[in-house]
N, C-alpha and C positions, 0 to 999 in steps of 0.2 A: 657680484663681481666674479668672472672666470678665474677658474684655479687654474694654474699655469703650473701644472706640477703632477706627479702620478697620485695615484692613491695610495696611503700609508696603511699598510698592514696595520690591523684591529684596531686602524682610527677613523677608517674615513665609512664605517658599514651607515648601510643605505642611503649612501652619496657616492659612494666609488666610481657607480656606472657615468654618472653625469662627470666627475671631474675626467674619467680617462675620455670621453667622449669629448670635451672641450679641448684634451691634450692633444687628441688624434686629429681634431679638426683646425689646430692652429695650422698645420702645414699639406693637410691633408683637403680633396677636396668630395664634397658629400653635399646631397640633395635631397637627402631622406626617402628617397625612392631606390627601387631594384633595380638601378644602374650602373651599366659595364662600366664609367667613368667614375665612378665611387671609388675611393681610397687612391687616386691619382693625386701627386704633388702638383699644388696649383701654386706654391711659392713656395723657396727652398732659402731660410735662413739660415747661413755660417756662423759659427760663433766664432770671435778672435782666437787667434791661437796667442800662446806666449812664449819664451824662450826655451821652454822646456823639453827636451825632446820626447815624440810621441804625441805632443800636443799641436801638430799642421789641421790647419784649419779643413783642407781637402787632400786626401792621399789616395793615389792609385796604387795598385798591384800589380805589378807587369804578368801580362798574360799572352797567350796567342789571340793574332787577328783571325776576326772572323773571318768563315772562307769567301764568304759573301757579303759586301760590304751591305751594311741598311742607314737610310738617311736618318740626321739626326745624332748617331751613335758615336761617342766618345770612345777610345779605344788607346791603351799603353801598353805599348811592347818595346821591353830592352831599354835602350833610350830614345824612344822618337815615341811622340805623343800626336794622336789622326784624328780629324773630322770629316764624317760624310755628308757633302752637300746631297742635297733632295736633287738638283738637276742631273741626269742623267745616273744618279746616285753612284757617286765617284769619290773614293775612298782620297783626303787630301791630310798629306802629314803638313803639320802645327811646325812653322820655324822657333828653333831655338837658341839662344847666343848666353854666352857667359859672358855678363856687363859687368865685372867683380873689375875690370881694368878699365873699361871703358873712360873718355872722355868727349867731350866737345867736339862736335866736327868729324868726327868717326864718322865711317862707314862699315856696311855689312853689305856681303856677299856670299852667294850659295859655293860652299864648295862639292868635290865629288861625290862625297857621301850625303850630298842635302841637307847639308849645315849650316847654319850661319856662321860665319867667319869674322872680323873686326880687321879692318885696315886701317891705322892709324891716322887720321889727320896728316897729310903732307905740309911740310913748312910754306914759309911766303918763297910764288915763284916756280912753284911745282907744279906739275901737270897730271894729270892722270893718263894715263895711257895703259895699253894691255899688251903682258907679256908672259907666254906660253897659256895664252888662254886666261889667265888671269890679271885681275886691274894691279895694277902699282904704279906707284908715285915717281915722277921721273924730275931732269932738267926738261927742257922743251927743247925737243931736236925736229928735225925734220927729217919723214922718209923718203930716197932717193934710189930712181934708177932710170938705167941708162937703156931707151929702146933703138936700134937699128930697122925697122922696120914697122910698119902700121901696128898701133898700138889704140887699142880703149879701157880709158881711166877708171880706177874700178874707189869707190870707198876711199880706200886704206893708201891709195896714194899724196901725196904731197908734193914731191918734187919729180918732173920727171923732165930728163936731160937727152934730147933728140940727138942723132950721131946719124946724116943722111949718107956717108960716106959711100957705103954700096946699095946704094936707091931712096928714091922719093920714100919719104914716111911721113904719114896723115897720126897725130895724134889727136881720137876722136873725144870729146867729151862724156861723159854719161849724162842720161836726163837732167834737166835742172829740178823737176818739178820732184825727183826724190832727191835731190843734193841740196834743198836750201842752207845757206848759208857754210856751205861747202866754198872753201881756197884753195884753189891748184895753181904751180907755177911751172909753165914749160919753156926752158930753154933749149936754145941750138946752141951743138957744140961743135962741130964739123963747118970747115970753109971749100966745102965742095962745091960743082953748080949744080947738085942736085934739090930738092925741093923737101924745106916743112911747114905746116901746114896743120895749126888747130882747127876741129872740124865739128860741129855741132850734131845729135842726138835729135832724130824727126825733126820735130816741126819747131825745136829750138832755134834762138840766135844767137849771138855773142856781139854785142855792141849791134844790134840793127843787121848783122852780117850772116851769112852762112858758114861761113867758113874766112879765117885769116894766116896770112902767109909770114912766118917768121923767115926773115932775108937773110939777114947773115949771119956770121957768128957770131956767138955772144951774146946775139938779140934775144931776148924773151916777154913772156906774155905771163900777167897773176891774172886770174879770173875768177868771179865769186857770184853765185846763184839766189838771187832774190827767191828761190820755187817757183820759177816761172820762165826764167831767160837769164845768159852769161850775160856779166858784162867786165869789163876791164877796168882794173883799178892800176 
C-alpha cells in the first residue's frame, strides 16, 4: 500500500526514497523518463480549511500585474482578482460582489470602478428603469416630449406629443426589425390645418400602410413592432 506521508527521520532508512517518491507523485505528474513535463501538477487537491484563521483553503498575495499579460495566468492585485484568456491573450478581471446582504431576486451590476454592485429586488409593480446611467427601481411612468417639427423616434422614447402649429411634422418611426416589441404612442396636440403624419423606416409598414395621417386634435396612434412591421393596437 502507498505511504501517503513524508519520510520520518531514523524510521523510514532504506524506504525513504520510495515513500517521498509515492508522496511527490500523488499530485505530481512523472513518466519516469527525462521529460520537460515531469514534476508538473496533473491534479491539484485542496484540503478543507476550518474556522481558524490562517487555515483558507487557497490564499493569494497581492502583487503587481504582469507587464504582459500570459494566458492561463491567475493574478491578484489590491482588490481585484484577473484571468487571461488564451484568445487573443487578454488580460480579464474576475467580477466580485459582497453577498453578506444579498437576497432573492437581487440584481447585480457593474459599477465605475468594475464591481459588482447588488440592487435590491424592487417590490410588486416596479419597474426597472435607468437613471443617470444606472438601473433603479421606479413606479412605471412614461417618457414624453413634445416635437414641433419632423422628428425620428429613437429607443428611449415613449410618448411623443406632435404640436404642428408652425408646419407639417412627420414623425418617423425607427426600424421595426431593431425595435421588436417596442410601444410608442404619438399624439396630436395642435388644431391647426397643418399636417401629422406617422411615417415608417425603409421598407417598413404600419398596418399594411406607409405612412398614416393623425387628423385632428387629440387623435393618436400606439404602435408596437412584431421585428418585422408596425402595427396599430
Amino acid at each position: 500500500m502507498a505511504q501517503q506521508r513524508l519520510p520520518i527521520v531514523n524510521s523510514d532508512d532504506g524506504v525513504w526514497g520510495d515513500i517521498i517518491r509515492q508522496y511527490i507523485m500523488k499530485e505530481h505528474f512523472n513518466d519516469d523518463t527525462d521529460n520537460p513535463a515531469n514534476g508538473g501538477h496533473k491534479t491539484v487537491t485542496i484540503r478543507a480549511g476550518t474556522a481558524s484563521a490562517g487555515t483558507a483553503p487557497l490564499k493569494f498575495t497581492s502583487g503587481t500585474l504582469m507587464s504582459s499579460p500570459e494566458a492561463g495566468a491567475v493574478e491578484y492585485n489590491t482588490d481585484a482578482l484577473y484571468f487571461t484568456i488564451a484568445t487573443g491573450t487578454v488580460r480579464k478581471k474576475i467580477a466580485l460582489y459582497d453577498d453578506t446582504s444579498g437576497a432573492t431576486g437581487d440584481i447585480y451590476y457593474r459599477d465605475s470602478s468594475g464591481n459588482f454592485v447588488r440592487l435590491a429586488a424592487g417590490s410588486n409593480g416596479k419597474t426597472l428603469r435607468v437613471a443617470s446611467g444606472l438601473p433603479a427601481w421606479s413606479d412605471e411612468t412614461f417618457a414624453t416630449s413634445t416635437k414641433t417639427s419632423n422628428y425620428t423616434i429613437t429607443g428611449t422614447d415613449v410618448v411623443v406629443f406632435a404640436d404642428a402649429t408652425s408646419g407639417n411634422v412627420t414623425i418617423t418611426l425607427p426600424t421595426a426589425s431593431a425595435n421588436a416589441g417596442y410601444r410608442f404612442y404619438v399624439k396630436r396636440i395642435d388644431a391647426s390645418g397643418n399636417s401629422v403624419s406617422i411615417a415608417r423606416s425603409g421598407s417598413d409598414t404600419i398596418d399594411g400602410q406607409t405612412s398614416v395621417n393623425v387628423v385632428a386634435q387629440y387623435d393618436s396612434y400606439t404602435v408596437v413592432s412584431n421585428g418585422s412591421l408596425w402595427y396599430i393596437i
